[in-house]
Biopython code that builds the backbone (N, CA, C, O; Angstrom):
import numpy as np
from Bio.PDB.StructureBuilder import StructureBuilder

atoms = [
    (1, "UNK", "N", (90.728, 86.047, 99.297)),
    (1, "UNK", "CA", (91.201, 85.742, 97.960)),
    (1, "UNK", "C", (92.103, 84.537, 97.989)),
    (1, "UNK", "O", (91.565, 83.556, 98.504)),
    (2, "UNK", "N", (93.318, 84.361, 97.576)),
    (2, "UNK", "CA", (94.038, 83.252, 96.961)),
    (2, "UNK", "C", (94.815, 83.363, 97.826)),
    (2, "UNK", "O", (95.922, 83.423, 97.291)),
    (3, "UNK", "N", (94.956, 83.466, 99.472)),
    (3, "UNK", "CA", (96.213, 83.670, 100.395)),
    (3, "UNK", "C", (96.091, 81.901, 100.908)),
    (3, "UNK", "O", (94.984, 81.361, 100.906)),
    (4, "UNK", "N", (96.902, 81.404, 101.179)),
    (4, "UNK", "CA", (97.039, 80.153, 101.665)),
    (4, "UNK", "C", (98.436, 80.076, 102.557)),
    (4, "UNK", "O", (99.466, 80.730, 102.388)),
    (5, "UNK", "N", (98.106, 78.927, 103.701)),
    (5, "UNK", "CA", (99.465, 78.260, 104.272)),
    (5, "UNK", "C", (99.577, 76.989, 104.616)),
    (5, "UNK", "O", (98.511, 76.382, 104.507)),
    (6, "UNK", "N", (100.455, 76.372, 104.984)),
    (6, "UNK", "CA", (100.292, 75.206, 104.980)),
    (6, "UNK", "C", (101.724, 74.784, 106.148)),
    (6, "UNK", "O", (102.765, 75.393, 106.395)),
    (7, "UNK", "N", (101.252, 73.681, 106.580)),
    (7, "UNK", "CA", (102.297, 73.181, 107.665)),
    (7, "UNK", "C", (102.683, 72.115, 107.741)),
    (7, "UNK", "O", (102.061, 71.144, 107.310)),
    (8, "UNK", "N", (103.501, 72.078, 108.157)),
    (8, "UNK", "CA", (105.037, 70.895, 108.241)),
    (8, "UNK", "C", (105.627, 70.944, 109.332)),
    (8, "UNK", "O", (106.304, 71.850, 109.817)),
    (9, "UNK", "N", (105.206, 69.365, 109.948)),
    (9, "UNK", "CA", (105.575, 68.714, 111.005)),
    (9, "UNK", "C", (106.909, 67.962, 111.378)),
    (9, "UNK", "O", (107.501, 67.270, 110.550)),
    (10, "UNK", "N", (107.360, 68.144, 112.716)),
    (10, "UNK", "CA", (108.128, 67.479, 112.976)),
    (10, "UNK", "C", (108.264, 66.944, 114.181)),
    (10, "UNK", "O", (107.371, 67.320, 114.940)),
    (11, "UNK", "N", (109.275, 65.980, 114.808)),
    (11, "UNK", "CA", (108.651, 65.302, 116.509)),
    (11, "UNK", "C", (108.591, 66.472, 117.544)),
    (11, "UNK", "O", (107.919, 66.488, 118.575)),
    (12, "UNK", "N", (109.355, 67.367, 117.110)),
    (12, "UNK", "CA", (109.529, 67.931, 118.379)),
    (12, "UNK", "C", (109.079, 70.073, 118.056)),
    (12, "UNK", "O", (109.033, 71.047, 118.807)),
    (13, "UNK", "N", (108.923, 69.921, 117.012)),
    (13, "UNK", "CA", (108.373, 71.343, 116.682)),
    (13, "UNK", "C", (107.480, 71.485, 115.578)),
    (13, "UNK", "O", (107.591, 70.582, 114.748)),
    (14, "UNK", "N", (106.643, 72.342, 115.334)),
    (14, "UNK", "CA", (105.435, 72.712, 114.105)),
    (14, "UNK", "C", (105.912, 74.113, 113.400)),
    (14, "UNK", "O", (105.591, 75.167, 113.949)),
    (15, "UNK", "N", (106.540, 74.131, 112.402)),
    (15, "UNK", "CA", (106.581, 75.186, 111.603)),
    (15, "UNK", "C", (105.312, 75.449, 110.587)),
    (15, "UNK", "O", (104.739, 74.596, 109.908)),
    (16, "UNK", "N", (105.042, 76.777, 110.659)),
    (16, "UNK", "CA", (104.006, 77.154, 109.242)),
    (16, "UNK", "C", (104.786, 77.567, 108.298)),
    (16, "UNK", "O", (105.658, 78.411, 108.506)),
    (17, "UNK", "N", (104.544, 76.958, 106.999)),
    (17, "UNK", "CA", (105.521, 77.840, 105.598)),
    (17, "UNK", "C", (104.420, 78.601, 104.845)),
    (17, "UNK", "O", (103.491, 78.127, 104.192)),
    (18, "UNK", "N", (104.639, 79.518, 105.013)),
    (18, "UNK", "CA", (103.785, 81.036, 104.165)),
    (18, "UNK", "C", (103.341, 80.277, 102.721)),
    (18, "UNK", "O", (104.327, 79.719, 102.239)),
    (19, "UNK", "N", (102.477, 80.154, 102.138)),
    (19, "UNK", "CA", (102.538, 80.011, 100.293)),
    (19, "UNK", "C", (102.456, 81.429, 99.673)),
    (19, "UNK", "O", (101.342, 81.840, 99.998)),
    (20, "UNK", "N", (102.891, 82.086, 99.167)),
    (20, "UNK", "CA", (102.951, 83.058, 98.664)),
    (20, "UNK", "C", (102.333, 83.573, 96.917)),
    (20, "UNK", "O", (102.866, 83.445, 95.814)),
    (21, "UNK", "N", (101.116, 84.126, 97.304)),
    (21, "UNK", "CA", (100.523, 83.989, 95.775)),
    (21, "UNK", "C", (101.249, 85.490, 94.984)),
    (21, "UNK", "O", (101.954, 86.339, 95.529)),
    (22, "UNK", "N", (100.847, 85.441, 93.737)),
    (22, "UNK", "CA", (101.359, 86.625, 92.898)),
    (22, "UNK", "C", (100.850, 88.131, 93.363)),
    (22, "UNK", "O", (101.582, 89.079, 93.647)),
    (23, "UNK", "N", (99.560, 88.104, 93.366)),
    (23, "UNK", "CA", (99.257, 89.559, 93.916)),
    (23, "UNK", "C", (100.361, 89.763, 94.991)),
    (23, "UNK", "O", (101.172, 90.600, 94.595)),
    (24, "UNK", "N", (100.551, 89.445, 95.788)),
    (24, "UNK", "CA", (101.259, 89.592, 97.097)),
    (24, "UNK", "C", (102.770, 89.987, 96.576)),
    (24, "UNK", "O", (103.328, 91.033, 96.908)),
    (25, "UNK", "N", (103.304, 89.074, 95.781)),
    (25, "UNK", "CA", (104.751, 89.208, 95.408)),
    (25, "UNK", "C", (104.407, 90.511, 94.382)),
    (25, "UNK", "O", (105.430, 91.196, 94.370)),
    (26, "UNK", "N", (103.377, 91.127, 93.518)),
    (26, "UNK", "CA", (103.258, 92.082, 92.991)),
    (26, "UNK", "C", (103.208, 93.276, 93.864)),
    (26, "UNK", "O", (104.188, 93.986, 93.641)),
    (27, "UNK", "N", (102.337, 93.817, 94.885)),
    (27, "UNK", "CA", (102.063, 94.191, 95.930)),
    (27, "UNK", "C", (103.854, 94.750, 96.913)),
    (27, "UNK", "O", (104.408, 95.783, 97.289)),
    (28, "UNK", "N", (104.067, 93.407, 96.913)),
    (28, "UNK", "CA", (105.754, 93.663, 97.621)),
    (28, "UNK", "C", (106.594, 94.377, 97.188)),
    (28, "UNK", "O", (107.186, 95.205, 97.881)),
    (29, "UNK", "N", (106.820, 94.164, 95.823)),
    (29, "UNK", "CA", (107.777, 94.943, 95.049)),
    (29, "UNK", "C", (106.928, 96.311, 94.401)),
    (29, "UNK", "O", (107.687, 97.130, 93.881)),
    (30, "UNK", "N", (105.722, 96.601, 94.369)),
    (30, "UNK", "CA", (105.722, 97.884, 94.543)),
    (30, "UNK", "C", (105.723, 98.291, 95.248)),
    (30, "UNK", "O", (106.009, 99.446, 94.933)),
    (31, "UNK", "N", (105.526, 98.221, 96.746)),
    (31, "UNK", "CA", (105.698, 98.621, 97.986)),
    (31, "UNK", "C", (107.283, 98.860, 98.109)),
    (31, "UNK", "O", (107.636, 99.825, 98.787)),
    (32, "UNK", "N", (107.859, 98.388, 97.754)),
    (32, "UNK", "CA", (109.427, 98.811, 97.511)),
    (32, "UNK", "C", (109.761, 99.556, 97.065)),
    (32, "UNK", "O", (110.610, 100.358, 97.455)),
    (33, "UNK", "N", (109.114, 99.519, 95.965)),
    (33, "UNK", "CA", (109.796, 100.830, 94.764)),
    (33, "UNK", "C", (109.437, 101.876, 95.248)),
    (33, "UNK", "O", (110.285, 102.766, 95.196)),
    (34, "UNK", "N", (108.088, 102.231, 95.905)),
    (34, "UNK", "CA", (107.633, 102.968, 96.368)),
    (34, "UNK", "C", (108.458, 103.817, 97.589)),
    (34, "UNK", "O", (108.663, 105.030, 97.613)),
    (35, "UNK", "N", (108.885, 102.760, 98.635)),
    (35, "UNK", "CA", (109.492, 103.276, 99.582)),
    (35, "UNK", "C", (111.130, 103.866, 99.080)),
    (35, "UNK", "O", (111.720, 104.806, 99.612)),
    (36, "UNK", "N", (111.609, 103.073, 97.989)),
    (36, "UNK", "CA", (112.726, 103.774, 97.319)),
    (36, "UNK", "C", (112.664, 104.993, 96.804)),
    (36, "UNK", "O", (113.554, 105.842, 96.756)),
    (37, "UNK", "N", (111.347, 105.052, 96.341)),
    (37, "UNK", "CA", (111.234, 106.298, 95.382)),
    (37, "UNK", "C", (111.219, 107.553, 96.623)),
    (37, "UNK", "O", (112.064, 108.442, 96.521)),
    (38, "UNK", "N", (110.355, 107.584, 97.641)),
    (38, "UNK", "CA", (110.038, 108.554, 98.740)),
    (38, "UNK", "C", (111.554, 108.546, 99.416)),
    (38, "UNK", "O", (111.900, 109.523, 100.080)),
    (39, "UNK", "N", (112.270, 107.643, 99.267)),
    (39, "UNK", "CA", (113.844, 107.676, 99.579)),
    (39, "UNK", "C", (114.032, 108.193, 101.248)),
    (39, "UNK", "O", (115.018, 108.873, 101.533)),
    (40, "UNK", "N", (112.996, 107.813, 102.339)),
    (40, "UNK", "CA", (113.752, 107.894, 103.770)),
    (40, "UNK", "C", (114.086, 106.357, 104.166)),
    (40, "UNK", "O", (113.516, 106.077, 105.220)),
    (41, "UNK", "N", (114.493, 105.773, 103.880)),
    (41, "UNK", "CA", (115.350, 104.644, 103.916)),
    (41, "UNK", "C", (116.149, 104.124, 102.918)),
    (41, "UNK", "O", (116.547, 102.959, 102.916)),
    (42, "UNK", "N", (116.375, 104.867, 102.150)),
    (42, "UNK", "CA", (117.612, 104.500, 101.363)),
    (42, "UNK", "C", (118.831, 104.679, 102.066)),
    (42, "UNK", "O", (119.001, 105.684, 102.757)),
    (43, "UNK", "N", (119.981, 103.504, 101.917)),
    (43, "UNK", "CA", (121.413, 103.873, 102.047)),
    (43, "UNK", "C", (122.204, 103.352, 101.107)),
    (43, "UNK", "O", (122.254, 102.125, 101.028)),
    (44, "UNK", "N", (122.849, 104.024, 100.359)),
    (44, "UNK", "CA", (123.851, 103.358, 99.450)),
    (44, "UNK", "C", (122.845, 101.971, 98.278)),
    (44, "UNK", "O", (121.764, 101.867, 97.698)),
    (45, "UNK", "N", (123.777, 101.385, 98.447)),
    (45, "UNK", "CA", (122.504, 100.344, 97.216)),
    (45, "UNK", "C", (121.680, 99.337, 98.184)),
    (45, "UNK", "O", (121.523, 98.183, 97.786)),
    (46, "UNK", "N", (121.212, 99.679, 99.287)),
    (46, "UNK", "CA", (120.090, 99.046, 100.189)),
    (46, "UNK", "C", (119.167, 99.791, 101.039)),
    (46, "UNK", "O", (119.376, 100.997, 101.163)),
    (47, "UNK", "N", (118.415, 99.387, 101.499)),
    (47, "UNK", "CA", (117.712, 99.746, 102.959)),
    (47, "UNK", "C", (118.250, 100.496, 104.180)),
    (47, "UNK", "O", (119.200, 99.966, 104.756)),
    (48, "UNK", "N", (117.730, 101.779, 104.708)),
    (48, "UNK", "CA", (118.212, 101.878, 106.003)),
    (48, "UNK", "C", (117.307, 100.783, 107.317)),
    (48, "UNK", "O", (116.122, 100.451, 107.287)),
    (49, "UNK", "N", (117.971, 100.558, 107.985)),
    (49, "UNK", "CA", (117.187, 99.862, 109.517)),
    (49, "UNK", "C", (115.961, 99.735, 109.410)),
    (49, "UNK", "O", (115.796, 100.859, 108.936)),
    (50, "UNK", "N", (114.857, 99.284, 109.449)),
    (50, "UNK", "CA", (113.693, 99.655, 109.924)),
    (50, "UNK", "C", (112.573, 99.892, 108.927)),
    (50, "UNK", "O", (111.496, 100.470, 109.075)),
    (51, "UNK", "N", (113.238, 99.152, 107.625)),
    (51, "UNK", "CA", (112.267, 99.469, 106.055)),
    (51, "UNK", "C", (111.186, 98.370, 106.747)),
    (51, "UNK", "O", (110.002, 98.571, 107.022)),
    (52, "UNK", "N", (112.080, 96.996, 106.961)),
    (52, "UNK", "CA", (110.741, 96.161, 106.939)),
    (52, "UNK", "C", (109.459, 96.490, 107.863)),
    (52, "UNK", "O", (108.333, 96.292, 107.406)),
    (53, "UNK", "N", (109.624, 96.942, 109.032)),
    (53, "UNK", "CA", (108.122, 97.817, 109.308)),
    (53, "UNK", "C", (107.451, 98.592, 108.864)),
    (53, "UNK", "O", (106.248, 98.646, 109.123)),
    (54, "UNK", "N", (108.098, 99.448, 108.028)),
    (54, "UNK", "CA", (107.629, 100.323, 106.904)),
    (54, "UNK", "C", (106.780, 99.575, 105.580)),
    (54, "UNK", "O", (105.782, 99.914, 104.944)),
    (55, "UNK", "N", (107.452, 98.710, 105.528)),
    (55, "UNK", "CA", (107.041, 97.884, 104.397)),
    (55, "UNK", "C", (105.778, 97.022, 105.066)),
    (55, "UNK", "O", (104.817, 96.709, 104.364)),
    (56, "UNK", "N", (105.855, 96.672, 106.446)),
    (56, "UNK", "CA", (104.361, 95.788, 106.483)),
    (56, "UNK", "C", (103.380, 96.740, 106.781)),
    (56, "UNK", "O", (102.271, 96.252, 106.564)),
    (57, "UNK", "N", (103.308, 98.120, 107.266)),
    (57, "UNK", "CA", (102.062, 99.085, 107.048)),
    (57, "UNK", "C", (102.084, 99.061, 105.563)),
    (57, "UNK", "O", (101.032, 98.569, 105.155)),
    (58, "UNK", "N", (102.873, 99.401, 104.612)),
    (58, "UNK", "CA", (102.607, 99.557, 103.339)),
    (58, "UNK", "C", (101.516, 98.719, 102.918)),
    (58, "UNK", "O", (100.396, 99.022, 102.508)),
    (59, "UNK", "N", (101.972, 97.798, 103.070)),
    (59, "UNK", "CA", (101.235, 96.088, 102.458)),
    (59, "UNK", "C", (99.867, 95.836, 103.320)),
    (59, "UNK", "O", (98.817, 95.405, 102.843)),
    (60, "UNK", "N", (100.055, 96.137, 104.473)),
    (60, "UNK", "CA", (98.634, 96.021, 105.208)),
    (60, "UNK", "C", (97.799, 97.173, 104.825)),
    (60, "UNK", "O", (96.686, 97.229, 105.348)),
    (61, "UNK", "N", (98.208, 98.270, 103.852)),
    (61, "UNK", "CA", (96.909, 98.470, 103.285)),
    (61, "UNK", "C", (96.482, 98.522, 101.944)),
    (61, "UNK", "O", (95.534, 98.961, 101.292)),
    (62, "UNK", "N", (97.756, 97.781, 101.743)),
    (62, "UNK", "CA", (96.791, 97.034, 100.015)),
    (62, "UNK", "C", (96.424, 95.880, 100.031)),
    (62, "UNK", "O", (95.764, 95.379, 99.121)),
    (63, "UNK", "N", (96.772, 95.312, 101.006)),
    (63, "UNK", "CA", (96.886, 93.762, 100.989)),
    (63, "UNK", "C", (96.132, 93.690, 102.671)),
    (63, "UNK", "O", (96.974, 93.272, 103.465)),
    (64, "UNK", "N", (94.668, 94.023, 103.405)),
    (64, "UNK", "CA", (94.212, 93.958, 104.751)),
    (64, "UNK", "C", (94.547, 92.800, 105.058)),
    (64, "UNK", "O", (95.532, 92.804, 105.796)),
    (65, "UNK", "N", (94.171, 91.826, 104.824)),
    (65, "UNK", "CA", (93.757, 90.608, 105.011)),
    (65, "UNK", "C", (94.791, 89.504, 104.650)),
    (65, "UNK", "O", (94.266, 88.398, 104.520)),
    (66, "UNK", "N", (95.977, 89.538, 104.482)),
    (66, "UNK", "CA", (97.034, 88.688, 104.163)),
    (66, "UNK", "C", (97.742, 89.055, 105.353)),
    (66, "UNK", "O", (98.246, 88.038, 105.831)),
    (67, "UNK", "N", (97.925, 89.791, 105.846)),
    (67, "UNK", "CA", (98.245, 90.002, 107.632)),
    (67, "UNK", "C", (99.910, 89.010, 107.403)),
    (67, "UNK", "O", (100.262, 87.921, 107.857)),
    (68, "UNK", "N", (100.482, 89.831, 106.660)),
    (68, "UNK", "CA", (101.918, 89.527, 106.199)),
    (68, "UNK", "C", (102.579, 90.689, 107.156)),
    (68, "UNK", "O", (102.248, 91.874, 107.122)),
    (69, "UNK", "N", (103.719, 90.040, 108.135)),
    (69, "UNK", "CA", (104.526, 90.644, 108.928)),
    (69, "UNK", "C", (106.134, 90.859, 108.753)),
    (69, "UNK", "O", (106.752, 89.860, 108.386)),
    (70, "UNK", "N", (106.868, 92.038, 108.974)),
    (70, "UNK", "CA", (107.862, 92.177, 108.852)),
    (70, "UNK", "C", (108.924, 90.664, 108.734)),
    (70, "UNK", "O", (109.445, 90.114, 107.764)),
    (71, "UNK", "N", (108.926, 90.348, 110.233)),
    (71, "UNK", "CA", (109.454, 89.408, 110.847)),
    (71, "UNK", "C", (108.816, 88.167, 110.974)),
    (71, "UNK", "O", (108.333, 88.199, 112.105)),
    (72, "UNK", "N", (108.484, 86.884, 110.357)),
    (72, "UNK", "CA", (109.716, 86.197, 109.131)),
    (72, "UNK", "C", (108.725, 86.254, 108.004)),
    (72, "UNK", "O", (109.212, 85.598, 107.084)),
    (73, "UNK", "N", (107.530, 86.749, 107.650)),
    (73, "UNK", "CA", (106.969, 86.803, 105.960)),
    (73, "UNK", "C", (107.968, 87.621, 104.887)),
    (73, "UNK", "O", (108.416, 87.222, 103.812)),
    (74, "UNK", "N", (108.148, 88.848, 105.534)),
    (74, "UNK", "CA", (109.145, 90.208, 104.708)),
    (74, "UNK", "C", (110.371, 89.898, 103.946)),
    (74, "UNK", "O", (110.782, 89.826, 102.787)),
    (75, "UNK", "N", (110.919, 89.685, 105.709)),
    (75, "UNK", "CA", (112.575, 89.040, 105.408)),
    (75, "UNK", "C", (112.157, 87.744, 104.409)),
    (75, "UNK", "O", (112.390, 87.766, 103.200)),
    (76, "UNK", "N", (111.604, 86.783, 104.990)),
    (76, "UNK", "CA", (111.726, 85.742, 103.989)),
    (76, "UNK", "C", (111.860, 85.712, 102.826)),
    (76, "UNK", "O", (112.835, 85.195, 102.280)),
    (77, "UNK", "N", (110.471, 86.511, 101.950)),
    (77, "UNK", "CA", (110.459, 86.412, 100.982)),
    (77, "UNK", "C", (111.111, 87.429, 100.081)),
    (77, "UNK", "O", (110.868, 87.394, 98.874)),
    (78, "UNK", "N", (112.058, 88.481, 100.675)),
    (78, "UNK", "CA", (112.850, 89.198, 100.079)),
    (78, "UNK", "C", (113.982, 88.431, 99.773)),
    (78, "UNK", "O", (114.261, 88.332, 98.578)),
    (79, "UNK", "N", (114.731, 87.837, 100.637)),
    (79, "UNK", "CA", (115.789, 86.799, 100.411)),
    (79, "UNK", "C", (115.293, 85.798, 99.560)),
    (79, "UNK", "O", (116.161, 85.098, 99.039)),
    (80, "UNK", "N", (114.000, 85.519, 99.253)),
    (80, "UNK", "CA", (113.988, 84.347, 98.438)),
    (80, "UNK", "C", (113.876, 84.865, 97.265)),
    (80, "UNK", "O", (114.439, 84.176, 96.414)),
    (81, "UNK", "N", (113.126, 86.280, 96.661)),
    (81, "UNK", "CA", (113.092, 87.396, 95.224)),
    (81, "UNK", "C", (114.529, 87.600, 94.925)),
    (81, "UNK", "O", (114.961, 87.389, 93.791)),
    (82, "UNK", "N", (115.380, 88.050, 96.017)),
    (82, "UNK", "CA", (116.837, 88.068, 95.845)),
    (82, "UNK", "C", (118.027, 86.920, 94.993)),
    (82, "UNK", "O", (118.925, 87.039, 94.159)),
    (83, "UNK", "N", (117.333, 85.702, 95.858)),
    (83, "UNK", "CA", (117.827, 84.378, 95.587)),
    (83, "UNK", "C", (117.529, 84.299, 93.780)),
    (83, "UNK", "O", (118.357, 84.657, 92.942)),
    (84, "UNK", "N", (116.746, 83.983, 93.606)),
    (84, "UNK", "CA", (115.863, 83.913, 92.498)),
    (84, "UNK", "C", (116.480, 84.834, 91.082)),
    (84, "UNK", "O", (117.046, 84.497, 90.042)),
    (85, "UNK", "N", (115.969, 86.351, 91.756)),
    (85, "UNK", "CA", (116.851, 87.230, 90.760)),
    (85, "UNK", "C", (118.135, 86.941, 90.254)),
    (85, "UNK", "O", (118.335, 86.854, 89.042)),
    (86, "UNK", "N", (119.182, 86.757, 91.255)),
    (86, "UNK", "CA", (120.416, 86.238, 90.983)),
    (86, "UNK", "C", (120.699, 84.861, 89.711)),
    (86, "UNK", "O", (121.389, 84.762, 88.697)),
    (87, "UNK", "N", (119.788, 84.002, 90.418)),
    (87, "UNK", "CA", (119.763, 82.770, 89.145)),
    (87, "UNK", "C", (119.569, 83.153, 88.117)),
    (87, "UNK", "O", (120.409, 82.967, 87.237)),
    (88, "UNK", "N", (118.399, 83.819, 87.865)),
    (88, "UNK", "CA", (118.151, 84.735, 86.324)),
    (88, "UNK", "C", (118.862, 85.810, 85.692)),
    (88, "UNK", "O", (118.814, 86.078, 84.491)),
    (89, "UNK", "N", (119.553, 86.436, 86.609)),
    (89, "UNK", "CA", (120.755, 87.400, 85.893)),
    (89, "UNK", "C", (122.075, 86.581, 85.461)),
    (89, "UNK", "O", (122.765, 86.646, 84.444)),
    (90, "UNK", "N", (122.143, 85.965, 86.361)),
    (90, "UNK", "CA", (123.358, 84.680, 85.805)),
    (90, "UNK", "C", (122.965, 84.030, 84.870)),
    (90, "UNK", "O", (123.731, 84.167, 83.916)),
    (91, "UNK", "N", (122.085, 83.337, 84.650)),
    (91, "UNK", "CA", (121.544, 82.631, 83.139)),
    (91, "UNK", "C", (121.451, 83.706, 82.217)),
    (91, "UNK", "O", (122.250, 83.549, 81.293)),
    (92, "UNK", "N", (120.656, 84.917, 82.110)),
    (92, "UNK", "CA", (120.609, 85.947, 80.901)),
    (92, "UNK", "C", (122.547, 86.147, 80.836)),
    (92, "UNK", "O", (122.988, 85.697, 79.778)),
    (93, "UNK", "N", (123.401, 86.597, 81.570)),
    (93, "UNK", "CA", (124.928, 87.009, 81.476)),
    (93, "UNK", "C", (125.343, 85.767, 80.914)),
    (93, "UNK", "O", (126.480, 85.883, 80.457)),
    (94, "UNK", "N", (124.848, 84.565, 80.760)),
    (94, "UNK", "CA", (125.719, 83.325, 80.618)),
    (94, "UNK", "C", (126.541, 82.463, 81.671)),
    (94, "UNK", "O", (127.298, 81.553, 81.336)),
    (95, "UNK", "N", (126.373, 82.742, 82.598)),
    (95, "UNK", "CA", (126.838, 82.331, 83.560)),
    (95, "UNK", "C", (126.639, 81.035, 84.416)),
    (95, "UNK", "O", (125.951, 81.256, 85.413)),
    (96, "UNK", "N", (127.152, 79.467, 84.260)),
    (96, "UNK", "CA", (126.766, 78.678, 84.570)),
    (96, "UNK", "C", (125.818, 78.246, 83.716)),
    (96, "UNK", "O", (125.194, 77.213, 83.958)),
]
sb = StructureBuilder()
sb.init_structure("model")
sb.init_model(0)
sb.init_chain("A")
sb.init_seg("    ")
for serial, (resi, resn, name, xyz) in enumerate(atoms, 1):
    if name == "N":
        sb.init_residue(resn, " ", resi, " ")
    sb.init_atom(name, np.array(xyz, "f"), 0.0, 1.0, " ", f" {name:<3s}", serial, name[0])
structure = sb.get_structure()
């Protein structure tokens, strides 16, 4: 389907940057809610240890073939939904 990546060079190392389509970011955050709702990794208002492996079986079986991994697809793009959210709750509050 619509999974893509793309890479960016430099002299002395090759990073890949994930592109991240919507199914996937849809996919993620129900895979979340999900694991919130079944509540064995909840602590307080976050995650216990060890969600993000939980979370890439989740996703590897709605998502086979996007072969999205804990360690750096997960983390990444949670910190970047995080990032994001924040800007938009601050603009709806008035803020900045």
């Amino acid at each position: 389907s619509g999974f893509s990546q793309s890479s960016v060079s430099s002299q002395s190392f090759r990073v890949t940057i994930r592109k991240w389509v919507l199914e996937e970011d849809v996919a993620l955050v129900a895979c979340m809610v999900d694991l919130h709702n079944v509540g064995t990794f909840n602590a307080d208002t976050r995650f216990k240890a060890g969600y993000l492996n939980e979370l890439e079986k989740m996703l590897e079986k709605v998502l086979p073939h996007a072969m999205l991994k804990a360690k750096p697809n997960l983390e990444s793009r949670i910190r970047t939904l995080k990032r994001v959210w924040l800007i938009i709750y601050d603009m709806l509050r008035g803020k900045k």
